[in-house]
C-alpha positions as CSV (number, residue, x, y, z in Angstrom):
1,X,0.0,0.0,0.0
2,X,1.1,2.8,-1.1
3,X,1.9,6.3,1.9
4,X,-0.3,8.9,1.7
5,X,0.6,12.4,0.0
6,X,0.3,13.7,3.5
7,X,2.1,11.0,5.5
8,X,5.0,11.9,2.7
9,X,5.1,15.7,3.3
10,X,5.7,14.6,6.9
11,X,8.2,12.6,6.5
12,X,10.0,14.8,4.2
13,X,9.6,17.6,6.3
14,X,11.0,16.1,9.5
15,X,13.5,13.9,8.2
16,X,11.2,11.2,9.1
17,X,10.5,7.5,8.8
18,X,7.5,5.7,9.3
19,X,6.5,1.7,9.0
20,X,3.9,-0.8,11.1
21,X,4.8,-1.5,14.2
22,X,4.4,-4.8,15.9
23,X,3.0,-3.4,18.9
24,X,-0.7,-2.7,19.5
25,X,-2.4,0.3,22.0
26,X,-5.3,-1.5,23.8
27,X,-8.0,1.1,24.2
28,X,-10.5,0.1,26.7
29,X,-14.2,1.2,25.8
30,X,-15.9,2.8,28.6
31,X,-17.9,0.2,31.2
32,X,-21.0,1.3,32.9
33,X,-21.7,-0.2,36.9
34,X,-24.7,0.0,38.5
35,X,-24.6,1.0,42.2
36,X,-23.9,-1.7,44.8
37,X,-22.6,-4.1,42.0
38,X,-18.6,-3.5,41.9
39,X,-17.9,-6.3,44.8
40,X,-20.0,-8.8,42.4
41,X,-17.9,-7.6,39.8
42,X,-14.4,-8.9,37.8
43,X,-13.1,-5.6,35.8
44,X,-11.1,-7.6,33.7
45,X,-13.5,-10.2,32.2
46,X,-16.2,-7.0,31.8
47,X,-14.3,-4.5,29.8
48,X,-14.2,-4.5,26.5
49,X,-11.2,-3.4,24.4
50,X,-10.1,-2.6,21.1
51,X,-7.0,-3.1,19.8
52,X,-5.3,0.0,17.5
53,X,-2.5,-1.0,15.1
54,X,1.0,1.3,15.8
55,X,3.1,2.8,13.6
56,X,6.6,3.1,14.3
57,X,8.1,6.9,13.6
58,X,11.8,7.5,13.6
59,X,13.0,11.4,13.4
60,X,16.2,13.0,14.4
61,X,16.0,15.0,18.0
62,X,15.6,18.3,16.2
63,X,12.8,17.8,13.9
64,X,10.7,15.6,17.2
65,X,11.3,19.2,19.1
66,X,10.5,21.2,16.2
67,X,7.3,19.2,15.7
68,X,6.7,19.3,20.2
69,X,7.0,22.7,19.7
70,X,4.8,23.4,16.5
71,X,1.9,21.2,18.2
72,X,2.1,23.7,21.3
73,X,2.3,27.1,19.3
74,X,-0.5,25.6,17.7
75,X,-2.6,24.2,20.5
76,X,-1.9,28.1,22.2
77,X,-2.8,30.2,19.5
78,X,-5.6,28.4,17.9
79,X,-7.6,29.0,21.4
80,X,-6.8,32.5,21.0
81,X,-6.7,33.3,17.3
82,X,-9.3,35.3,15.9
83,X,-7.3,34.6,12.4
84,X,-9.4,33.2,9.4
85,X,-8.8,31.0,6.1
86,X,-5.4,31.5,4.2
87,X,-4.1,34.2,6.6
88,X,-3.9,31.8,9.3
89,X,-2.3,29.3,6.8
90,X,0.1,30.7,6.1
91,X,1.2,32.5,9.7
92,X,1.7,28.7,10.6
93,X,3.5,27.5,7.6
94,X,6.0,30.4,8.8
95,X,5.8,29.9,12.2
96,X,6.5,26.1,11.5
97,X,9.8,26.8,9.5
98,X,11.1,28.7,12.1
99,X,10.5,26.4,14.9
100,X,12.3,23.7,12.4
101,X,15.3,26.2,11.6
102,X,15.5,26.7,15.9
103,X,15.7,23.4,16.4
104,X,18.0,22.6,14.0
105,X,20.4,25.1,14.3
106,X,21.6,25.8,18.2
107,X,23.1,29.3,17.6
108,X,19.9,30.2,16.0
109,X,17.8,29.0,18.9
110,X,20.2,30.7,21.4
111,X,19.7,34.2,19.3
112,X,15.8,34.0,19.5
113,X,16.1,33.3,23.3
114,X,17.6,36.4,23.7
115,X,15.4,38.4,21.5
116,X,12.7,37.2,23.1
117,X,14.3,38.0,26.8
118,X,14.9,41.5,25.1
119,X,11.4,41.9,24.3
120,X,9.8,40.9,27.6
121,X,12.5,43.4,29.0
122,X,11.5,46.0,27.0
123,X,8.0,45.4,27.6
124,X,8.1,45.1,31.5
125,X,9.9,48.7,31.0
126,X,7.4,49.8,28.9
């Protein structure tokens, strides 16, 4: 079977390799107890489970802290973003690139610390 277009943008973007794994995450579905029944009751043999197929991803330490750090710029300003359609797009394809560039290059990430110490200096000065 052939990889997704998307599942190939990924890895190409993070230096990234991805194949089955043989391991499986056992996802238990929720079990519902009626009051005074939990002593007459064995857990185990009640719940029901299903079994998920995983996938095995292999990424050098940069790109997995670029991508740590993209999924929490994200999960921050998409509660707070009143930005819309292709603007938004495209303020997280740049904000993505950078986070890659930090990551991969320490001096770089070392210079935007200190800008951004600079700023909140400037700003508690205000």
């Amino acid at each position: 079977m052939q990889p997704s277009k998307e599942l190939q943008d990924f890895c190409q973007k993070y230096q990234a390799t991805a194949r089955p794994s043989n391991q499986v995450w056992r996802r238990a579905h929720p079990v519902r107890l009626a009051l005074g029944t939990l002593a007459n009751c064995d857990l185990e043999q009640s719940c029901s489970y299903t079994e998920e197929p995983m996938v095995e991803i292999t990424m050098p330490a940069d790109r997995f802290r670029a991508l740590v750090e993209v999924s929490k710029l994200k999960e921050h300003y998409y509660n707070k973003s009143s930005y819309v359609g292709s603007e938004y797009h495209v303020m997280w394809q740049e904000m993505e690139r950078e986070c890659l560039l930090r990551n991969q290059h320490p001096a770089v990430q070392e210079a935007y610390e200190r800008y951004q110490m600079m700023l909140r200096l400037v700003d508690a000065n205000g």
